[in-house]
N, C-alpha and C positions, 0 to 999 in steps of 0.2 A: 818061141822065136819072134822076135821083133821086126814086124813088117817094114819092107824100104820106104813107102808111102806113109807109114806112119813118122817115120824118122824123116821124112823129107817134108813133108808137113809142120811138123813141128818146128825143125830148123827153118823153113823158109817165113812161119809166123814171130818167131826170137825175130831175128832176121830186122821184119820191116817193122815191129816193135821197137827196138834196140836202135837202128836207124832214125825212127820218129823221134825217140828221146833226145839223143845226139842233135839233131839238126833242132830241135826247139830247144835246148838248154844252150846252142851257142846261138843262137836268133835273140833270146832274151833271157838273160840268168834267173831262172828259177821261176818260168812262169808257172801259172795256174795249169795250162794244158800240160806242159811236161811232168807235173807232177803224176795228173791222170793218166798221160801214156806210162811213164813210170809203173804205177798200181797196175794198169793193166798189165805191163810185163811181167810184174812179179806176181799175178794173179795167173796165167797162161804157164810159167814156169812154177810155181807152186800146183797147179794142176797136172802138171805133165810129170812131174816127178811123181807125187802122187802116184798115178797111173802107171808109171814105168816101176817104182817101187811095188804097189799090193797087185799088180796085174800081171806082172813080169818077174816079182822079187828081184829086183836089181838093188844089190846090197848101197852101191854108191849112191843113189838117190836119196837112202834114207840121209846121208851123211847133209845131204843138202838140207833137206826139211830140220833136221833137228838145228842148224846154224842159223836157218833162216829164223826159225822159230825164238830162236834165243836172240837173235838181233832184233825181231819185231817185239817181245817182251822187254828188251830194254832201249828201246825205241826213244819211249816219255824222259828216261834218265839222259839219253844220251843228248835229245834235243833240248834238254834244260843245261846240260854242260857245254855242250857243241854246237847249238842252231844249227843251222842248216845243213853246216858238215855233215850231222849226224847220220844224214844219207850217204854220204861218200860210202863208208861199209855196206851198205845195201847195193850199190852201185858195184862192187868191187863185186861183190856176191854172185849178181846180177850174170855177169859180165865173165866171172867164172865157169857158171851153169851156160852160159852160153857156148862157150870153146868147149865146154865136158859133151855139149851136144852136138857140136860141129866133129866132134874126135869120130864121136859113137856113131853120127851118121856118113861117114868115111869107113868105117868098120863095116856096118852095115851094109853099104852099097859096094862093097868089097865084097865080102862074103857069096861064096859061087852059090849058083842059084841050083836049087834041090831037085828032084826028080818032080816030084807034081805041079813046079811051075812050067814044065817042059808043055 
């Protein structure tokens, strides 16, 4: 069972991740740092799924990794067709797994609490 602290942690690191990104890509289009908070997003979320995936078996996380996976393999093609764009898909990704994790940590914190947290 998936601990509230782990889910509320997670969400509140997305969170000011995702925030960072946002307020430096409308500061200045497509600095150098927003690129690096970017990576680190998808570095934090590619972890946690991970984790929630072989730790947890939570079938929906695989679905994430293998997308993400397939978007980062076609990564080189897509920014020789698209420049910059090529992010937007990564972005939309991003941004998905975020809301999947704000659902599940609603569920979570939902969820009545068990006899031995009593």
């Amino acid at each position: 069972m998936i601990s509230k602290s782990r889910m509320t942690t997670d969400l509140t690191a997305q969170s000011i991740l995702l925030t960072v990104v946002v307020i430096l890509l409308l500061a200045g289009a497509y600095s150098p740092w927003a690129l690096i908070a970017f990576t680190a997003l998808a570095l934090w979320q590619v972890g946690s799924a991970l984790h929630l995936a072989l730790g947890y078996a939570y079938r929906e996380r695989f679905f994430y990794l293998k997308v993400f996976a397939l978007l980062l393999i076609a990564l080189p093609l897509k920014l020789w067709l698209a420049g910059a764009w090529a992010f937007f898909l990564l972005g939309v990704l991003a941004s998905a797994y975020f809301w999947v994790t704000f659902r599940d940590t609603i569920i979570v914190l939902e969820r009545p609490r068990s006899f031995w947290d009593i």
